[in-house]
N, C-alpha and C positions, 0 to 999 in steps of 0.2 A: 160575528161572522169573520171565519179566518181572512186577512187580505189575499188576493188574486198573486201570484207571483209568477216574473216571465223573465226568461234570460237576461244577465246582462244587471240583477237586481238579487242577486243571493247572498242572506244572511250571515255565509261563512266567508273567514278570512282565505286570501287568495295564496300562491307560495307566497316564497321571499323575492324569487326573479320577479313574477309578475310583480311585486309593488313596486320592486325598482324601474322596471319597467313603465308605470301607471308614471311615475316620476321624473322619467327623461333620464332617469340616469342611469342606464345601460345601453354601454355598446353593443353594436351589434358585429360580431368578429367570425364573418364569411368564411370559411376557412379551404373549401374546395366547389367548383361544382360537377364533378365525378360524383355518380352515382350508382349502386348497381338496381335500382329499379327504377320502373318507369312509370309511377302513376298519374292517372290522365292529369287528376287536377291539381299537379306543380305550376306553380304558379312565378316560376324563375322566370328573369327573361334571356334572351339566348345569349346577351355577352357570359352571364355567367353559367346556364345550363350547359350541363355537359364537359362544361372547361375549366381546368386544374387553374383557376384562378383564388386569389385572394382580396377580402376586402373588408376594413373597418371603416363601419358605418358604411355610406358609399363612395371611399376614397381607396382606390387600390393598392396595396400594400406592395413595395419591392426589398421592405427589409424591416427585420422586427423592430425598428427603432421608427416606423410607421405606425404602428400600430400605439404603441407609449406614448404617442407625440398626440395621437388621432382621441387616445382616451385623456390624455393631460385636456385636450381643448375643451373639453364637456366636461372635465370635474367627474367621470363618468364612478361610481359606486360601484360596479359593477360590470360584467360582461356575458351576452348570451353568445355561446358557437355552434354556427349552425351550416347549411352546404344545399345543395348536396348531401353526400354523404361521410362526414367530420368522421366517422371510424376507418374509413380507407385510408388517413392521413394521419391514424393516430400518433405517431413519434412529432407532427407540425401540432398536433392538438397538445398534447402533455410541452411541448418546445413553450406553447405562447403561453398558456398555462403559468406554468412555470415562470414566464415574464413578466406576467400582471402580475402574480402573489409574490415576487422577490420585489416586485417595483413600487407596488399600493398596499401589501401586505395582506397577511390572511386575510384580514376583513372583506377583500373587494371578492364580491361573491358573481362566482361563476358556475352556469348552467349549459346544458349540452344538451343539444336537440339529434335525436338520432333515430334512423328506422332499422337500425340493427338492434337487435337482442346481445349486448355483451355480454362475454362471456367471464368467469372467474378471473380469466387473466390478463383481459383489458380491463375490470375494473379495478385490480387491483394498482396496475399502471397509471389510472388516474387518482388513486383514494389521495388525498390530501392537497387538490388541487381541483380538481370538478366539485363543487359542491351541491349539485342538483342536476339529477338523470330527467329527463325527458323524452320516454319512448315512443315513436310513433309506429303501432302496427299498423298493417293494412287491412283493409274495409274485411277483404273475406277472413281474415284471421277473427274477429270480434265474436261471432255465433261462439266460436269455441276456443276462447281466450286462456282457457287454462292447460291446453291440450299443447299450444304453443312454445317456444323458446322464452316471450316475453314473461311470464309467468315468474317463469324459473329463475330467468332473469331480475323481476323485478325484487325476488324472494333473495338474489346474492347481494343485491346494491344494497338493498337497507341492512342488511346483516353486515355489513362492511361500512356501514354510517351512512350512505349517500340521503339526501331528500329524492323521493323520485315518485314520478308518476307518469302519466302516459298524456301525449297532445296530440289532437286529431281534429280533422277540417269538420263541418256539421256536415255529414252525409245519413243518407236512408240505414239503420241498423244499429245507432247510436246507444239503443238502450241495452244491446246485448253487454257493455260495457261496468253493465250495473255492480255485473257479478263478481269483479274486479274491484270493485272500488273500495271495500273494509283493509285491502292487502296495500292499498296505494297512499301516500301523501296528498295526494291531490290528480285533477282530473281535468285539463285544457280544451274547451272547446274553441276553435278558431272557427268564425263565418265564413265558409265558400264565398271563393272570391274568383271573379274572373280576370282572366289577365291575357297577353298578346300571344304566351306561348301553348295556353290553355284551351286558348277558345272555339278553335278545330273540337275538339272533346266535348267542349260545353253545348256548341249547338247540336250534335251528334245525339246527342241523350236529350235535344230539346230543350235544355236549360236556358233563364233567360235572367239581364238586370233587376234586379228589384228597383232599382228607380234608376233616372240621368245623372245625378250626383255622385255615388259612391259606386264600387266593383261587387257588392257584395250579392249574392245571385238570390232570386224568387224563392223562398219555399225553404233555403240552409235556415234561416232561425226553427222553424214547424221542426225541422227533424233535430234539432237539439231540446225541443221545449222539456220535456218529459224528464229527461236523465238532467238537464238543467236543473232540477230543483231539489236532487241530490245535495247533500253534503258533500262536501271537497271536491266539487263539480265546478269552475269558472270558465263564464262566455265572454272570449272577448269579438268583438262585434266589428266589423271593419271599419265603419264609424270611428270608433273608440280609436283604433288603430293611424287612424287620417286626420281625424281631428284635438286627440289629448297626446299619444304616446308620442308621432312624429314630433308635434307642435314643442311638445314641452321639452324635448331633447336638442331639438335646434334652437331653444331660448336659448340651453346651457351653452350651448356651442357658441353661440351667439355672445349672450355674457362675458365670454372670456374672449377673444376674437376681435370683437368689433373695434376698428377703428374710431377717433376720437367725433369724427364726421359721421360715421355712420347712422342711420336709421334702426334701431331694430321696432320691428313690428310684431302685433300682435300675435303674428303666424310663426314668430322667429325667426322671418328672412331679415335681411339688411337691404335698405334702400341707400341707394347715393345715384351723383349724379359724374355725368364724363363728358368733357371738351376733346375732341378728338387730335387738335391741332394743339402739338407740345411745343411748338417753336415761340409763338408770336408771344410777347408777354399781354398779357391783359391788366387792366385796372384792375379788374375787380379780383385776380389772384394775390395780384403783386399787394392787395389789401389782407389778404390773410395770413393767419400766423398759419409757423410750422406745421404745427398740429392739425390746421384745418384743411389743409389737401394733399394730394400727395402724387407726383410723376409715375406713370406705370409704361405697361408697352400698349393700353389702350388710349392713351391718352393724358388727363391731369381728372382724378379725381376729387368729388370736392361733395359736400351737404349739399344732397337734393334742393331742399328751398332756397339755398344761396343762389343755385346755379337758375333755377326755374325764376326767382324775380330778377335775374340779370339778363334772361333767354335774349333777348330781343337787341341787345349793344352786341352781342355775339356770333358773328357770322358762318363760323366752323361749325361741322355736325354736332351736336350736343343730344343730350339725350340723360334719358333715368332707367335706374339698372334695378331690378329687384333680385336677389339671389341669393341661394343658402348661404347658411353664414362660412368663414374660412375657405372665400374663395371657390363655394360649391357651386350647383347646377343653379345655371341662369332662370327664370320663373317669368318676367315678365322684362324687354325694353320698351321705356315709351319715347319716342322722339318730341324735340322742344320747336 
């Protein structure tokens, strides 16, 4: 008897983005968030919906040598450009483009997430620098996918080299996409996912969590199951997304990064600890080498467990920091 097969578990190999991706080693290179649609279930949050902003991974870029610096930290193989909407700012898309492949060389493979249908002459402005299209139509385009732009379009990118396929949240209509599929590379399913800017929409249409842990919504796996067991069909699962993709990209960040004191943890954050009071010397500093602390404007940082078995000789606020690595977003302080 054949085995049972359910998203998330398919036979076939994924693109190239996604395994770099499955591997942490892809940036993630924001590139706008100008859009000209408006679908309910974007799931931006508002600093960057709507606003001609930039950002690799999540550090905001003010100059291209942010970005080289952002993909140097993570060892990054690769780069996915996404917004918004990345073809409103095509001459910024082909500019950074052009910056990773002069800087990491062809090899570093770069992909483009896009809900326009390009045309001839925007791909031809990317050929040798986008190496994988990724079209996202919208939901009522699918019934009748051939009658579309994206079609046509998908028919000039591979004719002109590109990998290309199409990526799309799990909504109700999924399987109309079938009919597409012999003409594509491959076929992206992402898990509906609820988010701060979405969620007006979400309850609207009655949608709800699938559980307290994750964003991922009741019911998005059911409307992928089907076309999920397509060939060159892949689901990735928000799950996956929270717990393999971030996790293993912040190792790499991490890896390269972390100070000599730092902590890196399973999650890829970095733990250390901070004396608030830079003035007063301590014993227990004035015992450590160079390497093991260091003067900031929070304080004197130093190894968690140093600082936690000295807690108590120390009468200045003290505390442990958990936080992405290269100086990212804060996750957890615990005071001492």
């Amino acid at each position: 008897m054949a085995k049972k097969r359910t998203p998330g578990r398919n036979r076939h190999l994924a693109s190239t983005g996604c395994v770099l991706c499955h591997q942490g080693a892809k940036m993630v290179l924001f590139v706008t968030g100008i859009c000209n649609r408006s679908c309910w279930y974007c799931p931006l949050s508002r600093e960057r919906r709507g606003n001609d902003v930039t950002f690799a991974n999540d550090r905001e870029v003010h100059s291209p040598g942010d970005i080289i610096r952002e993909a140097e930290a993570m060892s990054a193989l690769g780069t996915g450009i996404t917004g918004g909407e990345p073809l409103l700012v095509l001459p910024r898309v082909t500019e950074y483009a052009r910056l990773l492949k002069e800087r990491f060389g062809p090899e570093h493979h770069i992909h483009l997430y896009t809900g326009v249908a390009p045309s001839e002459g925007d791909l031809r402005k990317m050929k040798g620098l986008i190496d994988e299209i990724r079209l996202h139509p919208p939901q009522e385009a699918w019934p009748e996918i051939f009658s579309t732009p994206y079609a046509a379009s998908v028919q000039r990118a591979k004719e002109l080299g590109f990998a290309v396929g199409i990526e799309v949240p799990s909504l109700p209509g999924l399987e109309h996409l079938a009919a597409i599929l012999p003409q594509l590379d491959f076929l992206n399913i992402n898990e509906l996912e609820w988010g701060e800017t979405n969620a007006p929409s979400m309850r609207e249409r009655g949608l709800e969590l699938e559980d307290s842990l994750h964003n991922a919504i009741r019911g998005a796996k059911g409307w992928a199951r089907e076309l999920a067991k397509q060939d060159r069909v892949h689901w990735c699962s928000s799950g996956f997304k929270d717990s393999v993709q971030l996790r293993e990209r912040l190792k790499r960040i991490a890896a390269n990064t972390a100070r000599p004191f730092d902590d890196i943890t399973d999650d890829g954050t970095v733990m250390y600890g901070v004396i608030e009071e830079t003035e007063r010397p301590y014993e227990l500093v004035l015992s450590l080498g160079i390497d093991e602390y260091e003067v900031t404007p929070a304080g004197i940082e130093l190894a968690w467990w140093v600082l936690s078995e000295s807690a108590e000789k120390i009468p200045d606020t003290k505390y442990i920091v958990e936080r992405y690595p290269n100086n990212g977003m804060i996750v957890e302080v615990t005071p001492l």
